[in-house]
C-alpha positions in Angstrom: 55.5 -25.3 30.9 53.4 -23.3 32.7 55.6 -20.9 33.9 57.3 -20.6 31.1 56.8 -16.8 30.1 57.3 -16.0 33.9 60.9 -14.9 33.2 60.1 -13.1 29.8 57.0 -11.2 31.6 59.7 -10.0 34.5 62.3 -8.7 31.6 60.1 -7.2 29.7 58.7 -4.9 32.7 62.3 -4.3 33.9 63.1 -3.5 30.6 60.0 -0.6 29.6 60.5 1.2 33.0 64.3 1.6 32.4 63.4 3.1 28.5 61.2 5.4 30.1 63.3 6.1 33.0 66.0 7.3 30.2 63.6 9.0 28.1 63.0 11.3 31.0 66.2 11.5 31.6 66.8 13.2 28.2 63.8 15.1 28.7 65.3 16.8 31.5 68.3 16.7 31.0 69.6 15.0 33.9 73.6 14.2 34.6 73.0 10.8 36.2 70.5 8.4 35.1 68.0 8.3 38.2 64.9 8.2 36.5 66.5 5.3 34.8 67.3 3.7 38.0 64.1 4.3 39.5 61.6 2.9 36.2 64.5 0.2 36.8 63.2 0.0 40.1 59.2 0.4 40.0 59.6 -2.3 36.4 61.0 -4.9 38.8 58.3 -4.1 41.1 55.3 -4.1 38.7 56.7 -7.5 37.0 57.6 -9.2 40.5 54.2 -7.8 41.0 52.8 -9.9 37.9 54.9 -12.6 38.4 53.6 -13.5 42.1 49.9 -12.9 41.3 50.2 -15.7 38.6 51.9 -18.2 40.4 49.3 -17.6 43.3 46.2 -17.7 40.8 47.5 -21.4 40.0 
C-alpha cells in the first residue's frame, strides 16, 4: 500500500505538462503539437523524477 499513489502521481504529471504543452500551442498558434509533446516529455520527467525520490526515501 505504500506505493499506491505512485502511479496516480506519475499520470497526473504527464498529464499537466501535456495541458500546458497544448495551451501553448494555441497560444502560438502552432501546426503540430510540439509543445504538447515536449510538456509530455518534461511531465514524464518531473513525475519519474517524483516517483524515484520516493521510493529511495523508503
Amino acid at each position: 500500500m505504500r506505493f499506491a499513489g505512485l502511479g496516480a502521481t506519475l499520470a497526473v504529471s504527464i498529464g499537466l505538462g501535456s495541458i500546458g504543452g497544448r495551451k501553448l500551442d494555441a497560444y502560438f498558434a502552432l501546426e503540430k503539437p510540439l509543445m504538447t509533446a515536449a510538456g509530455a516529455l518534461l511531465g514524464l520527467a518531473a513525475g519519474m523524477w517524483s516517483v524515484l525520490r520516493s521510493i529511495q526515501s523508503n
